[in-house]
NUROMI-570128 format. One record per residue: residue number from 1; residue in one letter; x, y negated, z negated of N, C-alpha, C in turn. Coordinates in steps of 0.02 Angstrom, whole numbers, plus 32768, in hexadecimal, padded with zeros to 4 digits. Example, Ala and Ser with C-alpha at 12.3 -4.5 7.8 and 13.67 -1.06 7.14 Angstrom:
REM residues 2
FINU  donu  minu   n.u   n.v   n.w  ca.u  ca.v  ca.w   c.u   c.v   c.w
FINU     1     A  8294  811C  7E7A  8267  80E1  7E7A  8294  80A5  7E7A
FINU     2     S  8282  8070  7E9E  82AC  8035  7E9B  8285  7FFE  7E76
END
This chain:
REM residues 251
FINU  donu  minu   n.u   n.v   n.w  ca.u  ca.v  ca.w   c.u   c.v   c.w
FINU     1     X  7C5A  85B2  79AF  7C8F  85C6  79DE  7C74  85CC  7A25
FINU     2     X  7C34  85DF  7A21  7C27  85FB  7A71  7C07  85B3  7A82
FINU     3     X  7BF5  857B  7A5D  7BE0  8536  7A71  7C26  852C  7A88
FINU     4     X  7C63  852F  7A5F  7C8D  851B  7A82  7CB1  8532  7ADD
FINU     5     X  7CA3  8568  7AD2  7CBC  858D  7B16  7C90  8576  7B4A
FINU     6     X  7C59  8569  7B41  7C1E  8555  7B62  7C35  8504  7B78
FINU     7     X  7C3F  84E0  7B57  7C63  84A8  7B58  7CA7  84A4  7B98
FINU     8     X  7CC7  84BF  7B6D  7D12  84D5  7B9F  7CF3  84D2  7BE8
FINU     9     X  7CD1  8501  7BE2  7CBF  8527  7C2F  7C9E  84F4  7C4E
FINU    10     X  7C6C  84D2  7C3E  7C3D  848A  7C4D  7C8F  8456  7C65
FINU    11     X  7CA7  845A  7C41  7CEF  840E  7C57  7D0C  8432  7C96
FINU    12     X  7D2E  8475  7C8D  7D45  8493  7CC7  7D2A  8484  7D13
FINU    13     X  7CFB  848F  7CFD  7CBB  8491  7D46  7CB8  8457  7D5B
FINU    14     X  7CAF  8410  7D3A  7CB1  83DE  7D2F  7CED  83BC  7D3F
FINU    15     X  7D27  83D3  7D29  7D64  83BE  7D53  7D7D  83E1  7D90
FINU    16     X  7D70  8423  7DA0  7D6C  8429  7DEA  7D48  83EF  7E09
FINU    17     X  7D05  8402  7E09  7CF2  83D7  7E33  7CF1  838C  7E38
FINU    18     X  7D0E  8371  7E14  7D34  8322  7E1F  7D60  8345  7E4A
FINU    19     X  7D9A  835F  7E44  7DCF  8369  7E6D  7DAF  8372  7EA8
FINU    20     X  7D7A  83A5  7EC9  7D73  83B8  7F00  7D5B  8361  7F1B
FINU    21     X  7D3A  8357  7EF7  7D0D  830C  7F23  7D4B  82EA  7F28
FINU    22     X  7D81  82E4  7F03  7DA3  82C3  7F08  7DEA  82CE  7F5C
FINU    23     X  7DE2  8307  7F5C  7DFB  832D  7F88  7DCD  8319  7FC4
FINU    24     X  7D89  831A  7FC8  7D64  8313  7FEB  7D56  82DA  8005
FINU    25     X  7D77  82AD  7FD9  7D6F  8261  7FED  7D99  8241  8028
FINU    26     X  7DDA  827F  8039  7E0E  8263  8066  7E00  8278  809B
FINU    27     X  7DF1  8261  80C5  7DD8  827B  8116  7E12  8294  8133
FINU    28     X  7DF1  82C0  816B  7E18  82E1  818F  7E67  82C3  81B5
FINU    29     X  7E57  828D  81E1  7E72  826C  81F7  7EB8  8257  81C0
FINU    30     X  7E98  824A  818E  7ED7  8230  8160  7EF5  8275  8149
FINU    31     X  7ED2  82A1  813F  7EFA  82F1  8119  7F1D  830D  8140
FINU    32     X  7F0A  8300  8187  7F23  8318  81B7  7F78  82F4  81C7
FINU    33     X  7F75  82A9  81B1  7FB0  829D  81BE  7FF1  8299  8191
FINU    34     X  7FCA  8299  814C  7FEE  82B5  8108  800E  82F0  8118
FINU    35     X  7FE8  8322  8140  800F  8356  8130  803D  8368  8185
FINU    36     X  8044  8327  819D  8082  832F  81D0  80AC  833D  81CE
FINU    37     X  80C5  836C  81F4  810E  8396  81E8  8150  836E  81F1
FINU    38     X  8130  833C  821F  8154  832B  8235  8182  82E6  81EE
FINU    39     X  8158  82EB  81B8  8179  82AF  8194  819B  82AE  8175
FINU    40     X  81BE  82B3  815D  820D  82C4  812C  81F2  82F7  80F9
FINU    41     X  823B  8316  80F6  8217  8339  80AC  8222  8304  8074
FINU    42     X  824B  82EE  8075  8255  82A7  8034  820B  827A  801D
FINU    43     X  8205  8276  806A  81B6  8238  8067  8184  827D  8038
FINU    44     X  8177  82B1  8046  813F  82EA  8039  8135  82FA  7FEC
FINU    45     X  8197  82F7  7FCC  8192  82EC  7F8C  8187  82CA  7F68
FINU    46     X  8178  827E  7F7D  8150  824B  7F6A  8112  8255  7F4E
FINU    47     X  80D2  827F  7F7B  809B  8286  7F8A  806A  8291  7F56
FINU    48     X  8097  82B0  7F36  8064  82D2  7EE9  8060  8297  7EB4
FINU    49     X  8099  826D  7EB0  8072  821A  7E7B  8063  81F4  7EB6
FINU    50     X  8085  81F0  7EEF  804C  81B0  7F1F  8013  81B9  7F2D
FINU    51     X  8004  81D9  7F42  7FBC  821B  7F4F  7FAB  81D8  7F8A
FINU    52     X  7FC2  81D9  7FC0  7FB6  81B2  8008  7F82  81D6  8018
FINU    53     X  7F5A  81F5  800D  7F31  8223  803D  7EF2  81ED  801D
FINU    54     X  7EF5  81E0  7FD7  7EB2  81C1  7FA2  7EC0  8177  7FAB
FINU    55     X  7F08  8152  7FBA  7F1A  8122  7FC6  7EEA  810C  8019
FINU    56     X  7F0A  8138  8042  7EE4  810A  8095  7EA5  8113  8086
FINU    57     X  7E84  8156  8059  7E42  8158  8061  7E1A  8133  8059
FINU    58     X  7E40  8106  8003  7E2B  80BF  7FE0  7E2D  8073  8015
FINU    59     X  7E5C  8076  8042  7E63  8052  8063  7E3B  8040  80AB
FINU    60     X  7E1E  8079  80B5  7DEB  8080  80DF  7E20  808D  8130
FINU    61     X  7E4C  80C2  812A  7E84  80C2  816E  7E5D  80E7  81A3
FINU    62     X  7E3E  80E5  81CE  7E08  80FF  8213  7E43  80FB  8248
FINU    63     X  7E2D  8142  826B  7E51  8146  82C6  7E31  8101  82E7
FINU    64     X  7E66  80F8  830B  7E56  80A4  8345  7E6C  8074  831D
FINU    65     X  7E7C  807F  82D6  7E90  802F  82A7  7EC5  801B  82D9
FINU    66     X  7ED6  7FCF  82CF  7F22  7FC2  82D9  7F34  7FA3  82A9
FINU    67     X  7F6E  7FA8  827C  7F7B  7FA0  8247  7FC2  7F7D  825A
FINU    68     X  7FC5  7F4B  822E  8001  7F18  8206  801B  7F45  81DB
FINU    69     X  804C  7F5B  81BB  806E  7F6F  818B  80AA  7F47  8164
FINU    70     X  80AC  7F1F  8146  80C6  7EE9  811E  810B  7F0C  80F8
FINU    71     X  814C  7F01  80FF  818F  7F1E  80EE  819E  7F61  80D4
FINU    72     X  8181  7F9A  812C  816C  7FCE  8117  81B1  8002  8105
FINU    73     X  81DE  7FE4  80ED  821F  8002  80BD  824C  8048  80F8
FINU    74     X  8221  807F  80D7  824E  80BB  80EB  821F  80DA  8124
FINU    75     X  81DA  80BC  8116  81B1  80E0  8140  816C  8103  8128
FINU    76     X  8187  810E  80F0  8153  814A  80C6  80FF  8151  80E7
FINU    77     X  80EA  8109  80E4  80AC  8100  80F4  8089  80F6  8150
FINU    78     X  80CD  80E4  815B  80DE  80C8  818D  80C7  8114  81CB
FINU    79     X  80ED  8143  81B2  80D5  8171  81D2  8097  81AB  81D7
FINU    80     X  8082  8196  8195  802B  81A8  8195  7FEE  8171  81B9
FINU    81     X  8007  8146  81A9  7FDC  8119  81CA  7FD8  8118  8217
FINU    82     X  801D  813E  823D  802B  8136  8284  7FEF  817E  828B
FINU    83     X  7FE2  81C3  825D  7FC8  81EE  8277  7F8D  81E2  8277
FINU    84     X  7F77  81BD  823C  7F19  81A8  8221  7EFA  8188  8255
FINU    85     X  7F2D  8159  826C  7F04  8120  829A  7F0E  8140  82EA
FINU    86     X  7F2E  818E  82F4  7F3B  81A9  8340  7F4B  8189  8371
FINU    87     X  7F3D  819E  839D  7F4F  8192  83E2  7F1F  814A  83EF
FINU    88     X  7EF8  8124  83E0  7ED0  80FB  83F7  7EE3  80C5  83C5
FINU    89     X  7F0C  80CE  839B  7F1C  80A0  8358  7F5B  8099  835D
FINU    90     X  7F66  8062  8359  7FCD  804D  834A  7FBC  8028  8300
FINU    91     X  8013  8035  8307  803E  8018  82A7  8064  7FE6  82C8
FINU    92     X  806B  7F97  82AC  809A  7F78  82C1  80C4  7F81  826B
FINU    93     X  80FB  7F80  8274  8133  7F7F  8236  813B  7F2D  8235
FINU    94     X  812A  7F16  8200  813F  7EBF  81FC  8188  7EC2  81D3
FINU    95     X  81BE  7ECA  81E9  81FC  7EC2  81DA  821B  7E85  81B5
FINU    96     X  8237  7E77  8179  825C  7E3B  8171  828D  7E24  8193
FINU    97     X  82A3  7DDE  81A1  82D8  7DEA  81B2  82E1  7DA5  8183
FINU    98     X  82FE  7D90  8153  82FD  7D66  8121  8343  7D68  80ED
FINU    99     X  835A  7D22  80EF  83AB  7D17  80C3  8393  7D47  8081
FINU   100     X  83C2  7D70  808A  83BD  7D9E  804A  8390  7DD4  8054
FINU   101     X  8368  7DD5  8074  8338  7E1D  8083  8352  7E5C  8082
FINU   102     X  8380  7E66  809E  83A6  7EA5  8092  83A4  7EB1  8055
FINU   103     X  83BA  7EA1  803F  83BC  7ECC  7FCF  8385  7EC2  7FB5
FINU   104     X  8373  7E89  7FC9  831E  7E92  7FA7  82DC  7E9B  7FB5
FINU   105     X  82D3  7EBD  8006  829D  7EDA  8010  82A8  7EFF  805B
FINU   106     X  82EF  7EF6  806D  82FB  7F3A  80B9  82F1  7F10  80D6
FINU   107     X  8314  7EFE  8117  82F9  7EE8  815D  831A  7F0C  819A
FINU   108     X  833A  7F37  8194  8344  7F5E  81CD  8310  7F8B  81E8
FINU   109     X  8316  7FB7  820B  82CA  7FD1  8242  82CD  800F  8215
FINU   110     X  82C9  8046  820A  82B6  807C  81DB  82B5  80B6  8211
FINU   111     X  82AC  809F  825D  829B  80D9  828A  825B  80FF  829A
FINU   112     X  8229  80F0  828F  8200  810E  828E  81E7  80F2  82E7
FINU   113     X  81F2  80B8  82E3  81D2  8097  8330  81F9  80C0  8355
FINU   114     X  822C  80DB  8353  8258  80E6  8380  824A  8147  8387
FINU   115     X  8234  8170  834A  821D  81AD  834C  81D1  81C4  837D
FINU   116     X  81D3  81EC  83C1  81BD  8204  83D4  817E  822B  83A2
FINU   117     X  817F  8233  8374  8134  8256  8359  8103  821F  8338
FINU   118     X  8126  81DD  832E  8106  81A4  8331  80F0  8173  8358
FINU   119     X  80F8  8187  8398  8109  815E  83D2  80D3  811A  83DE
FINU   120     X  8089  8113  8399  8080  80E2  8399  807B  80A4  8363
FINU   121     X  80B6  80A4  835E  80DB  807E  832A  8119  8053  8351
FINU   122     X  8124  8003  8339  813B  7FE5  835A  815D  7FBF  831E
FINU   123     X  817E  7F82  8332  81A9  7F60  82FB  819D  7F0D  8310
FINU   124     X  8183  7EDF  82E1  819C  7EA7  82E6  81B5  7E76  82BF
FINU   125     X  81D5  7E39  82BD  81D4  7E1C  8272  81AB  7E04  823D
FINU   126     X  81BC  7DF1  8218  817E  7DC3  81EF  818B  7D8C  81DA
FINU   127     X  819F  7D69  8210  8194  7D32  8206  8130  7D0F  820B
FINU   128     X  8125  7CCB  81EB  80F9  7CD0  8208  80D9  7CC5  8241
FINU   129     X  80F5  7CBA  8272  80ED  7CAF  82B8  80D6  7D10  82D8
FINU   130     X  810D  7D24  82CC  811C  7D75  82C1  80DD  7D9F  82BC
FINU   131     X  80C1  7D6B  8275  8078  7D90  8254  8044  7D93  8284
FINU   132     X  803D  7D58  8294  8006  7D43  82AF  800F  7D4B  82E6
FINU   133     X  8031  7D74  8323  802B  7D8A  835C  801F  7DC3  8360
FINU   134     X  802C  7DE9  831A  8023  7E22  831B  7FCC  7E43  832B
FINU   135     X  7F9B  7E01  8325  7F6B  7E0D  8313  7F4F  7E0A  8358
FINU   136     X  7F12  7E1E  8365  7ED8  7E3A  8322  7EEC  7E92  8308
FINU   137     X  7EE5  7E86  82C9  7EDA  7ED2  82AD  7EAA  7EDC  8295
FINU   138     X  7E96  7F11  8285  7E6F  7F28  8252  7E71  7F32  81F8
FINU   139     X  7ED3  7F3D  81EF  7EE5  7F47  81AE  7F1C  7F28  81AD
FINU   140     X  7F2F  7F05  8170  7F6C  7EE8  815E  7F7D  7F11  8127
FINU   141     X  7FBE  7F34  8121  7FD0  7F5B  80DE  8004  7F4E  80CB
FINU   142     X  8014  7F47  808D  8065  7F55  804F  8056  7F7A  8021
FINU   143     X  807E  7F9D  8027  8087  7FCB  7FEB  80C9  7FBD  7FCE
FINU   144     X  80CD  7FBD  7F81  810D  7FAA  7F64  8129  7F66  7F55
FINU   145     X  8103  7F3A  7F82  813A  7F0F  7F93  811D  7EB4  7FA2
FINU   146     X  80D6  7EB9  7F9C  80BF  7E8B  7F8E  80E6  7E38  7F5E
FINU   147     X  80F5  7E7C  7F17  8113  7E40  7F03  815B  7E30  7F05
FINU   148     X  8185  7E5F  7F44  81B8  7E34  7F5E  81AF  7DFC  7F88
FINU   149     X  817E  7DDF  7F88  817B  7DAB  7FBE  819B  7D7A  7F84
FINU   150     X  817D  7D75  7F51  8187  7D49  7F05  81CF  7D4B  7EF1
FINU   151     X  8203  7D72  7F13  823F  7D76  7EFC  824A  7D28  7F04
FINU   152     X  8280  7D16  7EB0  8286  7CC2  7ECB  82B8  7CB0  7EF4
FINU   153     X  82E2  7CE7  7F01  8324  7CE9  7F4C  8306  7CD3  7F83
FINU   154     X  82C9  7CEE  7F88  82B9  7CFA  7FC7  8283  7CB2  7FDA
FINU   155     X  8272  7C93  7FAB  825A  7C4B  7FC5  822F  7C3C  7FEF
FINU   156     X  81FE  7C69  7FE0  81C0  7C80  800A  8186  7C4E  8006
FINU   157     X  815C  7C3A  802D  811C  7C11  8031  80FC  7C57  8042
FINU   158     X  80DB  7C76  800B  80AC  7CA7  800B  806F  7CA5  8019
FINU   159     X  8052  7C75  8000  800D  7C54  8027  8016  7C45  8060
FINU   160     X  8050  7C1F  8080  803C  7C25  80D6  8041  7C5C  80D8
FINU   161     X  807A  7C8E  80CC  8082  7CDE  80EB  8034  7CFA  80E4
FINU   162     X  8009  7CFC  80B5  7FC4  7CFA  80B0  7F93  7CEB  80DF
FINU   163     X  7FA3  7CAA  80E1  7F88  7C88  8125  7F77  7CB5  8162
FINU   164     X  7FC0  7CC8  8172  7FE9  7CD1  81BD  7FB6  7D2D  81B9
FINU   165     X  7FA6  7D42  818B  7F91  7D89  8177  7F32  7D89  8182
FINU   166     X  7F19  7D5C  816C  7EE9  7D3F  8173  7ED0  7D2E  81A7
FINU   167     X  7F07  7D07  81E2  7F01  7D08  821F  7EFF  7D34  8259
FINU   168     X  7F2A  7D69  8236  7F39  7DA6  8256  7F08  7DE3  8262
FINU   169     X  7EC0  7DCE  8226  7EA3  7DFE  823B  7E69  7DEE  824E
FINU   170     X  7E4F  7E33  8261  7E16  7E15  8284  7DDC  7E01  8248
FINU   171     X  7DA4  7DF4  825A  7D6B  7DD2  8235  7D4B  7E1E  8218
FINU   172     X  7D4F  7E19  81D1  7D3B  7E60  81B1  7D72  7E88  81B6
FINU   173     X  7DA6  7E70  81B9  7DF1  7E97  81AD  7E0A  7E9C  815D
FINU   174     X  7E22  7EDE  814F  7E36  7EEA  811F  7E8D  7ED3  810B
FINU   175     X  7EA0  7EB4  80C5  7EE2  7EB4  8097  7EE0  7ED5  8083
FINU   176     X  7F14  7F0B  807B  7F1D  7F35  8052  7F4B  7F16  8018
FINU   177     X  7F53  7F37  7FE7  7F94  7F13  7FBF  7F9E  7F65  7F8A
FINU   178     X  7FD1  7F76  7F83  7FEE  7FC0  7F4F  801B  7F9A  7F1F
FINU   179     X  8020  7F8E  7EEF  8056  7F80  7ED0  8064  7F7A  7E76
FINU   180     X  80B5  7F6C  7E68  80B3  7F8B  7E15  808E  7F59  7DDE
FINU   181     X  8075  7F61  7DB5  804A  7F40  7D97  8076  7F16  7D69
FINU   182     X  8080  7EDC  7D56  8086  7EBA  7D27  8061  7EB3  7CE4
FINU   183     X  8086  7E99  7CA2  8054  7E7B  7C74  8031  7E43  7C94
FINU   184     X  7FE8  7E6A  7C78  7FBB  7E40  7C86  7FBC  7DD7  7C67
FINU   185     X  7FB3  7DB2  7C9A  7FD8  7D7A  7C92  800D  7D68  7CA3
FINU   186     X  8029  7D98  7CCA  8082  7D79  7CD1  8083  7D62  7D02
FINU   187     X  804B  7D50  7D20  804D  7D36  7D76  80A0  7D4D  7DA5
FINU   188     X  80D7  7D28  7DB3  8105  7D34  7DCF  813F  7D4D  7DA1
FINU   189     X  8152  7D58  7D62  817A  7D47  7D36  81A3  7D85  7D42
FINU   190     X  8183  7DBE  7D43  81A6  7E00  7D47  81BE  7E1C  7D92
FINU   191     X  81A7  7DF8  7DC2  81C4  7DFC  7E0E  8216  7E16  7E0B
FINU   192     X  823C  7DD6  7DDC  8278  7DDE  7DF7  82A8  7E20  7DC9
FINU   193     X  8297  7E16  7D91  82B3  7E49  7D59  8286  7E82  7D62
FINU   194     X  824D  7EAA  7D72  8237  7ED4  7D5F  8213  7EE7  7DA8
FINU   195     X  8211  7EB8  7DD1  81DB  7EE0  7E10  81B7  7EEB  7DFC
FINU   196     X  8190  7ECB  7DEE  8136  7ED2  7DD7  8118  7E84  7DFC
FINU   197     X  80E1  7E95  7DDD  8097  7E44  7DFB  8067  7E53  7DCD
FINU   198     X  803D  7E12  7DBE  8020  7E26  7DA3  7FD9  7E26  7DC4
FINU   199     X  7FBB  7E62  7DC8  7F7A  7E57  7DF3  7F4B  7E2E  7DFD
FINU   200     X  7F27  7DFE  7DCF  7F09  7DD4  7DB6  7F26  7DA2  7DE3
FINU   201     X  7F64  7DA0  7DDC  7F7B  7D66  7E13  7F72  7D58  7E51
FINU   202     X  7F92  7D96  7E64  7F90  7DC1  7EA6  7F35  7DAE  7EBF
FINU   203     X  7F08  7DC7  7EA1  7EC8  7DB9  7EB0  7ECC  7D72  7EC0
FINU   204     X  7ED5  7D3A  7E9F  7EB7  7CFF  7E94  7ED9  7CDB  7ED6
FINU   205     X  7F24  7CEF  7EDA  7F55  7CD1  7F15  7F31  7CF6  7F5A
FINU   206     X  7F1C  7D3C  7F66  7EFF  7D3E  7FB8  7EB7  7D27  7FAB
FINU   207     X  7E91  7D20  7F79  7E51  7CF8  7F82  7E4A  7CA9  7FAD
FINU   208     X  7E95  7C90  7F83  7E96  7C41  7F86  7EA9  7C46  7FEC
FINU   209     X  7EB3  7C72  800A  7EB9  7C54  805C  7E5D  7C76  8080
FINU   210     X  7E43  7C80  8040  7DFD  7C87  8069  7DF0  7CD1  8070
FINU   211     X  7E16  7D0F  8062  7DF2  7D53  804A  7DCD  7D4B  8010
FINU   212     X  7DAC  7D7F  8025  7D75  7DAB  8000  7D7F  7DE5  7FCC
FINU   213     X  7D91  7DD0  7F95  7DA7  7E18  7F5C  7D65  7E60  7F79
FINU   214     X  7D8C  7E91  7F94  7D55  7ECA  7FB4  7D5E  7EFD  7F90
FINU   215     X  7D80  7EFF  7F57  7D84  7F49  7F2C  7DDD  7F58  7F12
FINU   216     X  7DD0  7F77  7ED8  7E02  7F9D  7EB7  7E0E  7FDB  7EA9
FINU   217     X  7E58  7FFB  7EAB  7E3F  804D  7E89  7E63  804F  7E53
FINU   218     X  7E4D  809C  7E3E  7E8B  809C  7DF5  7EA7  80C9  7E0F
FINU   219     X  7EB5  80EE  7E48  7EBA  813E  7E64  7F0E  8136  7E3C
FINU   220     X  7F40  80E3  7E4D  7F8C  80F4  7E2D  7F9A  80E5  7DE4
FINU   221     X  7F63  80CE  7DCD  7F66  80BB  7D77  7F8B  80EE  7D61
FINU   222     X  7FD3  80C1  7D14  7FD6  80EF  7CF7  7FC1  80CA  7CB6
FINU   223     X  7FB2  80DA  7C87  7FB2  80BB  7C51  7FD8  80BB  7C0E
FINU   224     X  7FFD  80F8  7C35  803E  80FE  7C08  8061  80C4  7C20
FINU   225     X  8077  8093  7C49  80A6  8084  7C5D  80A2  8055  7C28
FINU   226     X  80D2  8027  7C0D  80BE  7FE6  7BDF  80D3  7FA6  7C0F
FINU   227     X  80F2  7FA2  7C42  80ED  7F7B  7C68  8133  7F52  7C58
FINU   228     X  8168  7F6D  7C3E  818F  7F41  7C0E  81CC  7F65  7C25
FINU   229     X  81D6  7F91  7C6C  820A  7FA3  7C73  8216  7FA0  7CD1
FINU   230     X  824E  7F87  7CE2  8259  7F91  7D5A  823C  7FDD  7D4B
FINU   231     X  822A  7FBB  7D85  8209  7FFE  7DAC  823A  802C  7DC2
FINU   232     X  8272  800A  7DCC  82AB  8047  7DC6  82E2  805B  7D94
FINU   233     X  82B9  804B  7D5B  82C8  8069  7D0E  82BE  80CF  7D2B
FINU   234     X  82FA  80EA  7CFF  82C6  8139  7D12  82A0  8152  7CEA
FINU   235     X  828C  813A  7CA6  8247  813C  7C85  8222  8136  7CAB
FINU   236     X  821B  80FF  7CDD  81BE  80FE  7CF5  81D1  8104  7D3B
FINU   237     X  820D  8107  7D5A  8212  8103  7DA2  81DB  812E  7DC4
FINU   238     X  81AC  8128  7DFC  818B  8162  7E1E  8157  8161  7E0F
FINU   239     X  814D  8142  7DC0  810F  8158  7D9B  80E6  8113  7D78
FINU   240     X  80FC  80D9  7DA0  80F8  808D  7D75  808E  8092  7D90
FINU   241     X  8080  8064  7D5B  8044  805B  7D66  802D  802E  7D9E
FINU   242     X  8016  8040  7DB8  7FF6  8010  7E0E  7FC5  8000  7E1C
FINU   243     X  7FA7  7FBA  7E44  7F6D  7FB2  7E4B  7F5E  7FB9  7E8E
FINU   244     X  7F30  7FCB  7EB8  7F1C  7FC7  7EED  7ED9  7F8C  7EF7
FINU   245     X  7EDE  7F61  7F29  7EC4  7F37  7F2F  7EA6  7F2B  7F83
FINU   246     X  7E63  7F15  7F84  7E3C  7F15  7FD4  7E29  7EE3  7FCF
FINU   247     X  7E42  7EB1  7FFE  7E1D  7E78  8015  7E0D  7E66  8051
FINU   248     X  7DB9  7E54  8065  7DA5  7E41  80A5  7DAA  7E0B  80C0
FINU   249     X  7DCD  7DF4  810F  7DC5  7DC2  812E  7D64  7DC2  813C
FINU   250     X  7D45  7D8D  812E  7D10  7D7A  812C  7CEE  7DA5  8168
FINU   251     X  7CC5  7DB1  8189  7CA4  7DCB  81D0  7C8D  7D8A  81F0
END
């Protein structure tokens, strides 16, 4: 019994301190803008399954970035990224504006360019002309939504959009990519019925314009999820399994 309590107490200690390092892993700059007052309370209740604070940290988000943000929806990220990267760092919002975009991935402005506590955050389209003026950045990001480009409505040349992303950043510039995981193998299949990708794909398609696979996390894994239901099923809504993905423009 007392091996066991001894035990207990050894895991306890042991899982604090994962948590603290883990806690410890999110820099100031980013905790600091997580916990902006200024950001919705809606976006805040998000926070506890997105955990954005372990997300930019994974992503490598630094004050002075200038960041691309790829069909940044309601905002969510949109407005942490405007506090991380401060006063010396801007967010461009890459907006759709695309037959059918509205229902299937937003293309109106969200407001944030237009809110005073973000004031460096701006809006442009995405087209790829759009993309590639936006540049040079430092970060290209999607969250969510990667594999709406794959919607088959939407009749996308994703590899140029790739391209145009590629071009956009600077040399040793980071892709970000957040998104719901597919069965493994399904390359595009679950895009249109389920909102998913399948990562494996996802890897092989931004390799093929000349990135650099730079790292993975598991920080949104679930492994409960079975992969076999939309993401806006309310079984898994909030809680679908996700991959996070880093790829380098060459230096």
């Amino acid at each position: 019994m007392k091996t066991r309590l001894i035990a207990t107490a050894a895991a306890a200690v042991m899982l604090a301190g994962a948590m603290a390092a883990s806690a410890a892993a999110v820099p100031s700059w980013i905790a600091k803008a997580v916990a902006n007052p200024a950001r919705p309370a809606a976006d805040r209740g998000h926070d506890a399954a997105r955990k954005p604070g372990q997300v930019m940290a994974f992503a490598g988000v630094r004050p002075g970035m200038k960041v691309l943000e790829l069909i940044p929806g309601g905002g969510y990220f949109t407005r942490m990224l405007s506090g991380a990267v401060g006063p010396k760092g801007h967010v461009t919002e890459a907006i759709p504006a695309l037959p059918n975009a509205a229902r299937d991935v937003g293309h109106s402005s969200n407001g944030v360019a237009g809110d005073p506590s973000f004031a460096n955050v701006s809006e442009t389209g995405m087209t790829l002309q759009d993309i590639e003026k936006a540049g040079p950045v430092n970060l290209v990001w999607t969250s969510q939504n990667y594999h709406d480009l794959h919607l088959t409505r939407l009749h996308l040349d994703v590899v140029a959009l790739d391209r145009a992303i590629f071009a956009a950043l600077k040399p040793g510039g980071v892709f970000f990519i957040e998104d719901h995981a597919a069965r493994p193998g399904s390359g595009t299949s679950d895009t249109d019925a389920m909102h998913r990708i399948d990562e494996k794909f996802v890897i092989r398609e931004v390799e093929s314009v000349g990135f650099q696979f730079a790292g993975e996390s598991d920080i949104l894994r679930n492994p409960k999820d079975t992969h076999t239901l939309s993401v806006f099923n309310p079984q898994i809504r909030g809680h679908t399994d996700q991959f996070l993905l880093k790829f380098r423009k060459p230096a």
